[in-house]
Residue frames relative to the residue before (quaternion, step in Angstrom):
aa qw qx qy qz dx dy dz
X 1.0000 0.0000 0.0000 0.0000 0.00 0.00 0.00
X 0.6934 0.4156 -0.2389 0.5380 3.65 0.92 -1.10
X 0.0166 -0.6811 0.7313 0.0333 3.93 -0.62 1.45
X 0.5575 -0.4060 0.6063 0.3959 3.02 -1.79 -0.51
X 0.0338 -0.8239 0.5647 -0.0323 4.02 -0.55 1.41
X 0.2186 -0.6142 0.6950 0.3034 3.38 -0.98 0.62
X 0.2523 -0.5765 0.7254 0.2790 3.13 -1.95 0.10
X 0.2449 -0.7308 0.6309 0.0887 3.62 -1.14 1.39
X 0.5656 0.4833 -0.3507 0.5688 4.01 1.36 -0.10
X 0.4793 -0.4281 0.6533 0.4002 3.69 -1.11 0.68
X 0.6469 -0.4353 0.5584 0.2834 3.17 -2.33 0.17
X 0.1391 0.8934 -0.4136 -0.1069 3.13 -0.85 0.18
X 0.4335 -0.6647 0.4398 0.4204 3.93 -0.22 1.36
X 0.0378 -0.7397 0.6665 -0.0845 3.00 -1.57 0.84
X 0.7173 -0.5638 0.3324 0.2390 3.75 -1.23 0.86
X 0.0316 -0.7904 0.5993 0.1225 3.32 -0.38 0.67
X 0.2394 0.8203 -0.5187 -0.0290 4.06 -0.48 0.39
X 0.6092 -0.6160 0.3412 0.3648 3.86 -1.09 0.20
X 0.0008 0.7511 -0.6449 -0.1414 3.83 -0.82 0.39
X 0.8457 -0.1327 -0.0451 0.5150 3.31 0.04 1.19
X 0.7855 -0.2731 0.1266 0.5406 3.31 -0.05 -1.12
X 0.5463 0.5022 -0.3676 0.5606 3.56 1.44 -0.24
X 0.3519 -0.5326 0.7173 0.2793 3.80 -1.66 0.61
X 0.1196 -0.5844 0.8011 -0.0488 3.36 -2.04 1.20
X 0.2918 -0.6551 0.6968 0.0124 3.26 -1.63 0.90
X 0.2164 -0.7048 0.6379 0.2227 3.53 -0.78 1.09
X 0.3799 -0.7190 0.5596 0.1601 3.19 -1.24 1.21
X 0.4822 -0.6670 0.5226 0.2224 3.98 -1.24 0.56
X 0.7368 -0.5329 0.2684 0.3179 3.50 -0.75 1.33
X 0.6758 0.5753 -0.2033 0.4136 3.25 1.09 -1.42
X 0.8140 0.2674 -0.1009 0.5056 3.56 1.34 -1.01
X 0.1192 -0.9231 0.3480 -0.1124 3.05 0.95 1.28
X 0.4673 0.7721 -0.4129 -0.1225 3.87 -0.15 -0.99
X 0.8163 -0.3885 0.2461 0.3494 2.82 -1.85 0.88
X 0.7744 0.5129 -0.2393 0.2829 2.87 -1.57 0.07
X 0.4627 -0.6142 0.5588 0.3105 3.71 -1.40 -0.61
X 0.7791 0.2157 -0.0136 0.5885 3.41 0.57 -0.89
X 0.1347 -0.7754 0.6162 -0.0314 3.60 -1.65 1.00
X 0.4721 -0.6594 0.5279 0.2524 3.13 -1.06 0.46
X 0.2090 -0.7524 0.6243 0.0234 3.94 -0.54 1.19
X 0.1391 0.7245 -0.6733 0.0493 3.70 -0.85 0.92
X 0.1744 -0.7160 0.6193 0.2709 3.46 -1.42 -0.02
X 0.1408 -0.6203 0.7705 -0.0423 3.62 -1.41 1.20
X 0.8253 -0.3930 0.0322 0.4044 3.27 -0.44 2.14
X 0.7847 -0.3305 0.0435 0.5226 3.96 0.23 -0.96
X 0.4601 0.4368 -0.6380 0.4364 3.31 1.25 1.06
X 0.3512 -0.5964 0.6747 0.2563 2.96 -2.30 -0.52
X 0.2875 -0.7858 0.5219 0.1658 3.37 -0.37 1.30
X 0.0803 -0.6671 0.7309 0.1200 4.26 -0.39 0.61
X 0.1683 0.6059 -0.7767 -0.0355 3.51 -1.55 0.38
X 0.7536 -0.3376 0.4366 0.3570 3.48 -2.37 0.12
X 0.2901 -0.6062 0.6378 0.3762 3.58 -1.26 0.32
X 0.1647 -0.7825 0.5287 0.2847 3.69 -0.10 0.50
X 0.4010 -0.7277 0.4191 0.3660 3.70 -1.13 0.31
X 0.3384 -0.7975 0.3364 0.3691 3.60 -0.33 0.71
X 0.4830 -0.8231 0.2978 0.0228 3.25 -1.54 0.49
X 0.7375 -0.3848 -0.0604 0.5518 3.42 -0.64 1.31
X 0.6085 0.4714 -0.4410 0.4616 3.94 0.72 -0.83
X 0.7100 0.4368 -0.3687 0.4114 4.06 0.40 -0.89
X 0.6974 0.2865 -0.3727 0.5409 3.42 0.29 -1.18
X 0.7403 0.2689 -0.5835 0.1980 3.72 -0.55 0.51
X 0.4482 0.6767 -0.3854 0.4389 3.42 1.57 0.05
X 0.4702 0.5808 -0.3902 0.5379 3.53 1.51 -0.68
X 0.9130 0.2659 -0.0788 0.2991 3.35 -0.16 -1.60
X 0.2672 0.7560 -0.3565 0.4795 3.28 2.21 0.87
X 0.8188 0.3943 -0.0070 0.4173 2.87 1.55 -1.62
X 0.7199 0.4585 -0.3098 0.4190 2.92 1.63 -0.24
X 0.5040 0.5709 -0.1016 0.6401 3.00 2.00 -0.56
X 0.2426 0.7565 -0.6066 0.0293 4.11 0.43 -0.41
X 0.3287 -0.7425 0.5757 0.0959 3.40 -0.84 1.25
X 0.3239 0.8687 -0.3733 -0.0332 3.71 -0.53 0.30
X 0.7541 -0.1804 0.1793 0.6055 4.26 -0.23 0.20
X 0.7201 0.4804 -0.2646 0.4250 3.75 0.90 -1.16
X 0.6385 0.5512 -0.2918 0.4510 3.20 0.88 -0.67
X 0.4779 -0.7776 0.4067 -0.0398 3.09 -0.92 2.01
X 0.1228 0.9147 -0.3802 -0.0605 3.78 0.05 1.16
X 0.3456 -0.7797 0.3868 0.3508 3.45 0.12 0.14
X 0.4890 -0.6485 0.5023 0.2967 3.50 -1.54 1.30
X 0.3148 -0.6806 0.6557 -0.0881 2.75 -1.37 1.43
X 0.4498 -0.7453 0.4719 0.1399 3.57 -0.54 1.44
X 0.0653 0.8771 -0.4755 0.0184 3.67 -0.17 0.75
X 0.2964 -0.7978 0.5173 -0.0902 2.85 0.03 2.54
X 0.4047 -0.4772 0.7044 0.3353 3.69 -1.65 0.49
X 0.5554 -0.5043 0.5921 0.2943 3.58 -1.77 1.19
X 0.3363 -0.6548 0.5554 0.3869 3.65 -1.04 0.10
X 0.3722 -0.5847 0.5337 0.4844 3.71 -1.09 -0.06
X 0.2504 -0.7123 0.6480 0.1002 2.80 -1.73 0.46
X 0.3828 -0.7217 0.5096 0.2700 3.86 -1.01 0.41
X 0.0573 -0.9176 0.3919 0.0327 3.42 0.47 1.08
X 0.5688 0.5209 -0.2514 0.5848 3.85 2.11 -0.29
């Protein structure tokens, strides 16, 4: 998770204020990110905020590989496998 990032945006001071019992930081237009939800880490006395990214077709079927594991046991039904008729379609 932790790369090596340049920052291409100057720094920029930003608001810290309370929502209930947890501290929130209003972010600046400029540093926007996608999404709803972020990953928070800490690298000595910064905090690193990044995008949750959604994962993608190769993960989420590896997910459901695993929750789902197809295998020899698994019972399929025969499935007739008719020629299409032709059809005059002009």
């Amino acid at each position: 998770m932790a790369q090596n990032r340049r920052s291409t945006t100057p720094a920029k001071e930003a608001k810290l204020f309370r929502n209930n019992r947890s501290q929130a930081v209003r972010i600046p237009v400029e540093f926007e990110l996608p999404g709803e939800r972020v990953l928070i880490s800490r690298e000595g006395d910064r905090l690193v905020i990044e995008p949750v990214r959604k994962p993608g077709l190769t993960a989420l079927l590896a997910q459901w590989a695993k929750d789902q594991p197809l295998g020899p046991e698994d019972d399929f039904p025969e499935i007739d496998d008719m020629p299409v008729k032709s059809e005059e379609i002009f």
